[in-house]
N, C-alpha and C positions, 0 to 999 in steps of 0.2 A: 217135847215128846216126839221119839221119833220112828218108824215102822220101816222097816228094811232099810235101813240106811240114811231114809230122806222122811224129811218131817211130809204129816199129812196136810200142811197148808200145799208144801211144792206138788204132793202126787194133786192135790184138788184141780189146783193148776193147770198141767200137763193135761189132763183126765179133760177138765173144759175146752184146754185148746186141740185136742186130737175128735172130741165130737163137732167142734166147729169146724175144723178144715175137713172133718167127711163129710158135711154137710155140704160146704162148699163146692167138694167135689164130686157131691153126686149132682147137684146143682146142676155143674157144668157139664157134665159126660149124660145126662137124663136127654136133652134134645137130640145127641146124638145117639143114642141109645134105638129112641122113639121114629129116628128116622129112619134106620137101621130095621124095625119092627116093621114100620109102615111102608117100605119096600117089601116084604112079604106075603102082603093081602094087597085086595082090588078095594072098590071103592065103597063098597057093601061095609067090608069088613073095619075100613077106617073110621066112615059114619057112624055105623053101628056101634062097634068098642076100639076108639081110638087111643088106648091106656093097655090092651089085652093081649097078648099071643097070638101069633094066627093060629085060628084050624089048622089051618091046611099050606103050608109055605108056598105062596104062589116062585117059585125061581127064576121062571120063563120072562117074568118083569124086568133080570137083568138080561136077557138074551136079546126081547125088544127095546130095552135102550143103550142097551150097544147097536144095534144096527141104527134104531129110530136117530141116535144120535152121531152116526158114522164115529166113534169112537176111536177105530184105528188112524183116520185119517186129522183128524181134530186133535188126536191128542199130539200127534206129530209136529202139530202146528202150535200147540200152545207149548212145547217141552223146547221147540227152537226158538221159539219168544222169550221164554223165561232162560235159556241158557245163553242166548245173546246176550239179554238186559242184565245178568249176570256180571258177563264179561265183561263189558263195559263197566256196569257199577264197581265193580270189584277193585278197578286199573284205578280208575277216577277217584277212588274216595281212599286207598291205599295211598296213592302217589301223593295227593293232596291233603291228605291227615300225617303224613309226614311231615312235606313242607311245614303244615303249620301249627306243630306241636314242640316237632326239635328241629328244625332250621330257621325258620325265619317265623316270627310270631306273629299275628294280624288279629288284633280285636276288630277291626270293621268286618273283614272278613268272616270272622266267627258270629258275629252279629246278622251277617248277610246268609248264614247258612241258616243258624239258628228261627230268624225270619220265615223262611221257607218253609219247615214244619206247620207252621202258622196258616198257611193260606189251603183254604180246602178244594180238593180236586173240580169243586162243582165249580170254578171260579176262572177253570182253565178250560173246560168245554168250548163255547165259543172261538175262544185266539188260538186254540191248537186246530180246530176245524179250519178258520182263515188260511194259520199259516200253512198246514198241511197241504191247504187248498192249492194256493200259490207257489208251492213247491211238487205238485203233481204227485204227491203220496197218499192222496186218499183211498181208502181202499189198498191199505200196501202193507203185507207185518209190517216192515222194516219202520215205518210209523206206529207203529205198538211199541216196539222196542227205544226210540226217540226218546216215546212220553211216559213208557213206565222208569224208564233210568231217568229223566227230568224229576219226575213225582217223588222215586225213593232216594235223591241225592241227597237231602239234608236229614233226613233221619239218617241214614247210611252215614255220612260224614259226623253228625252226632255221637252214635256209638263208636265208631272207628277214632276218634277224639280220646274218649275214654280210657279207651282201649292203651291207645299210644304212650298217652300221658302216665300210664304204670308201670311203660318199660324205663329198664334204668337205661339212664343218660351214660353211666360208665360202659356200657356194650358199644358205642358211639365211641367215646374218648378210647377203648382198649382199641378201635378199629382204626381210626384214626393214627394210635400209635404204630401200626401196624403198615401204617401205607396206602388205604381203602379211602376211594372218594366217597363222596354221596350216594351216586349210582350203588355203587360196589357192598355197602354201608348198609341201604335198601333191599337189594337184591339178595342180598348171602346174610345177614343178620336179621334185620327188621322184619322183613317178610316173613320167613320162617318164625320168627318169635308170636308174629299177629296172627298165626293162621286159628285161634279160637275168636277173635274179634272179625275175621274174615269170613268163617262160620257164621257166625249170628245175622253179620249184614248180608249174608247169602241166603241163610233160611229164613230170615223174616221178609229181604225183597222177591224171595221164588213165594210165600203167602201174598205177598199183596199183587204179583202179579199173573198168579196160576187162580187166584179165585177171583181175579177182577171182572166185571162185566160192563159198564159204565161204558169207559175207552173204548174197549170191542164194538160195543153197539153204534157209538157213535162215528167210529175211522172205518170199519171193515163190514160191508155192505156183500161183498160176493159167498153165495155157499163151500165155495174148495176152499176159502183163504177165514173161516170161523175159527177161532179157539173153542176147547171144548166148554170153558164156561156159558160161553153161544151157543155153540147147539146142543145144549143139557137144558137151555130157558127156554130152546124153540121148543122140545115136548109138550112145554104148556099149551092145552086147545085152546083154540080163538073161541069154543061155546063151552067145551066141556073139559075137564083136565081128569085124566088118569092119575091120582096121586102115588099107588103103588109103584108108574112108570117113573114118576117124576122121581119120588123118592132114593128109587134102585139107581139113576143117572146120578145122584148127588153122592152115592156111596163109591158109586165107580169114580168120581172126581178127589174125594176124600182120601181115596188108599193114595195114589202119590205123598200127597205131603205128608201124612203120617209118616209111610218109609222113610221122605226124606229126615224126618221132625227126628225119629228113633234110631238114625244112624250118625246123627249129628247133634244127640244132646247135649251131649256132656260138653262139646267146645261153646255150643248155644250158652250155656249156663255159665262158662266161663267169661264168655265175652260181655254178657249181660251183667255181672257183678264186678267188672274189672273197674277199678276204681273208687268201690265202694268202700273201701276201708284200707284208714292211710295208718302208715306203721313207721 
């Protein structure tokens, strides 16, 4: 039996899996949502009805955490952090996910990156403070930048693997026949062919390292030299916390990577499924 076309076992189906994934997805968008709400009330109105509407939209909440949290000068500093540790990532795990996908092959190698996912940043605390130490960059960005490109090299190298490994081999062999070293090979085909797997490992190490707080707290000690994930936690009081302030500083943190997230989907999504399905 079948009703427009398609029998009523597939519509049952369908029908199951589109209320599951709204669920899911209100799931996930509700905290954000909530925090979004509870930046608009004081601290009355949180306690009181922490699930409700404001009365009365407090806005002035974001105006005191942009200043409470120097904002202009903070975000300066974590957008030249994240577009350093960028550039770096970008070269390294490019140049390097070449080498070892189509020129020279290295399972130790790919063991030794793959490894690295593995160990957790709390693990690195200590030896990055030593070595930091001993090389006079405590309290330096340029030590933010070191260890967030150290942290997202082997996920970065991970995906960018993937990635590689789908380009065809014959864009190589026609370059080659062509006259194109490596270099040339890299730069005028590869490159250009990766820029959705260059994407993905762009927007996911500008997330891990536009909302990190750990690293910051522990390397950068002076007030001019905070990312703004720092001074969005220093609002929290030593007796009392404003949550409507706290909350309005988390939304002000949030619009970048969103922008970023919504301008660079679609290569997101390409470079994240590259390899998933062999033809």
């Amino acid at each position: 039996m079948t009703f427009f076309g398609k029998s009523w076992q597939s519509r049952l189906a369908a029908l199951c899996k589109y209320i599951v994934l709204t669920l899911a997805a209100v799931l996930c968008l509700y905290p954000f949502l909530w925090v979004v709400l509870s930046s608009l009330k004081d601290n009355s109105s949180i306690y009181g009805d922490p699930f409700g509407l404001p009365m009365s939209p407090m806005f002035e909440n974001y105006a005191k955490a942009w200043k409470g949290a120097d904002v202009g000068r903070n975000f300066i500093n974590s957008m030249a952090v994240c577009l350093a540790t960028l550039a770096v990532l970008i070269v390294i795990t490019a140049m390097g996910s070449y080498i070892l996908t189509r020129v020279k092959r290295s399972i130790l190698l790919d063991t030794y990156f793959s490894l690295g996912i593995m160990i957790p940043i709390h693990a690195l605390l200590i030896p990055s403070v030593l070595i930091f130490k001993n090389l006079h960059l405590t309290d330096n960005l340029f030590s933010l930048v070191i260890m967030y490109a150290a942290v997202n090299i082997s996920f970065s190298m991970f995906i960018m693997n993937g990635f590689m490994k789908g380009i065809p081999k014959e864009l190589d062999e026609a370059a080659t026949i062509d006259g194109c070293g490596k270099g040339q090979i890299f730069f005028r085909i590869i490159l250009p062919v990766a820029k959705p797997g260059i994407a993905t490992v762009a927007t996911l190490a500008f997330l891990n390292c536009w909302n990190d707080l750990l690293m910051g707290l522990v390397l950068i000690s002076s007030p001019q030299k905070k990312t703004l994930a720092l001074a969005i936690s220093a609002l929290k009081g030593s007796y009392a916390t404003q949550y409507g302030l706290l909350c309005a500083g988390f939304v002000i943190s949030i619009v970048p990577v969103m922008i970023m997230y919504l301008l660079f989907q679609k290569q997101v999504i390409a470079g994240m499924t590259a390899g998933a399905v062999k033809g």
